[in-house]
C-alpha positions, 0 to 999 in steps of 0.5 A: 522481509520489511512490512511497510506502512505508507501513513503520511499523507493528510488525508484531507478528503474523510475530513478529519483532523487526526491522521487518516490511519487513526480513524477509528473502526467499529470495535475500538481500533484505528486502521493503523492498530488493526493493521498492525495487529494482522501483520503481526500475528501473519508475520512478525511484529519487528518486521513492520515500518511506518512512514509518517508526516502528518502530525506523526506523533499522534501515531507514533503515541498510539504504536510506540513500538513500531519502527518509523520513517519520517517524510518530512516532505509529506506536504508536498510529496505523495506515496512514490516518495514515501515508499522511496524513503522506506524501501531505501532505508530497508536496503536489500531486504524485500518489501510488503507495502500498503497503504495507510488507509487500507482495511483488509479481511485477515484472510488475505494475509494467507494468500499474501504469504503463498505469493511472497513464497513464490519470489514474485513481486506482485500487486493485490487486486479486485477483479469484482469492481473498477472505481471510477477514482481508484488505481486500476490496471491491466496486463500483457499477453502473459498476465502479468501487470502491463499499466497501473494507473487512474487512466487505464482506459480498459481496466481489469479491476482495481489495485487495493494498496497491498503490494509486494517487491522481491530483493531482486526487483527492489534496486529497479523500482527505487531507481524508477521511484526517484524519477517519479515527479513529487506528487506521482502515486507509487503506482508510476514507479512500478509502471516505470518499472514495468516499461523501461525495465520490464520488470515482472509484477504478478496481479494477485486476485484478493476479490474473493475477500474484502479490502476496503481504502479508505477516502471518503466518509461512505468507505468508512462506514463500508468498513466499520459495516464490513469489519 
């Protein structure tokens, strides 16, 4: 297994100039170096690839150990191509994928490790609440994901950036990621997925602890509250 990183994008809205996963959280670390730190001690630190674009050599000083990805398009391209690039490049192996701007209480990791172990590609959701500018879903009569998008019309919750495609599914979804339009969010190469393929994606509820993503000044300082 591959654990990726999706740390390209600009990240215009906090209003930085370094890139967003160097934002700086209470107790000394960025986003990225919290993350990493987690995934490590759950995982294994070989285990973890960063995309990078946006001044990547700020990030990749900062985590110089860590395997990268370079979307030399990241200007021009959102997370559908930067996940593409990552999930190619780990040819057959599975993937855990999250976003760049994602802080996450460690206590999720166990919940995420049960859910690799069943062999099911899935997306960590928040059934508690449905931001208005956040990615949100539902799903079929068999509760699996049905739409993931901005635009479902009567959402069950949020998706949080933490995701997860078996060997097996991972041909599909790369297949349907090259399909998606350059600035199409990963969500569409799932939904694409889902719809032409029928690929099965288990919604896994993480409502119970806190996921924070991070785009705007107030989720900021939500987390450095929180965390």
């Amino acid at each position: 297994m591959r654990i990726v990183l999706l740390a390209a994008g600009v990240g215009s809205r906090l209003g930085n100039p370094d890139p967003k996963p160097l934002t700086m959280l209470t107790g000394g670390e960025s986003i990225t170096g919290r993350a990493t730190r987690l995934l490590s001690d759950a995982f294994h630190e070989d285990y973890l690839v960063s995309v990078v674009g946006y001044k990547k050599d700020l990030i990749m000083e900062q985590l110089p150990d860590m395997l990268y990805v370079y979307n030399r398009d990241y200007g021009n391209t959102n997370t559908s191509k930067s996940l593409l690039r990552a999930l190619v490049l780990t040819k057959d192996e599975p993937v855990l994928w999250l976003n760049g701007d994602v802080v996450f209480d460690e206590s999720v990791l166990g919940l995420i490790t049960t859910s690799i172990a069943q062999d099911r590609s899935f997306v960590c959701v928040n059934t508690a609440k449905v931001g208005e500018e956040e990615v949100k879903y539902d799903v079929d009569h068999d509760g699996f994901i049905r739409t993931i998008s901005k635009q479902v019309k009567q959402p069950l919750g949020e998706a949080v950036g933490i995701n997860y495609v078996t060997a097996r599914d991972k041909p599909t979804l790369i297949r349907r990621l090259r399909e998606c339009d350059d600035q199409d969010y990963f969500e569409r190469g799932i939904e694409l997925a889902i719809e032409s393929d029928g690929m099965r994606v288990v919604p896994v509820d993480i409502s119970e602890w806190n996921v924070i993503e991070i785009d705007f000044q107030e989720d900021l300082d939500a987390a450095r509250r929180t965390f």
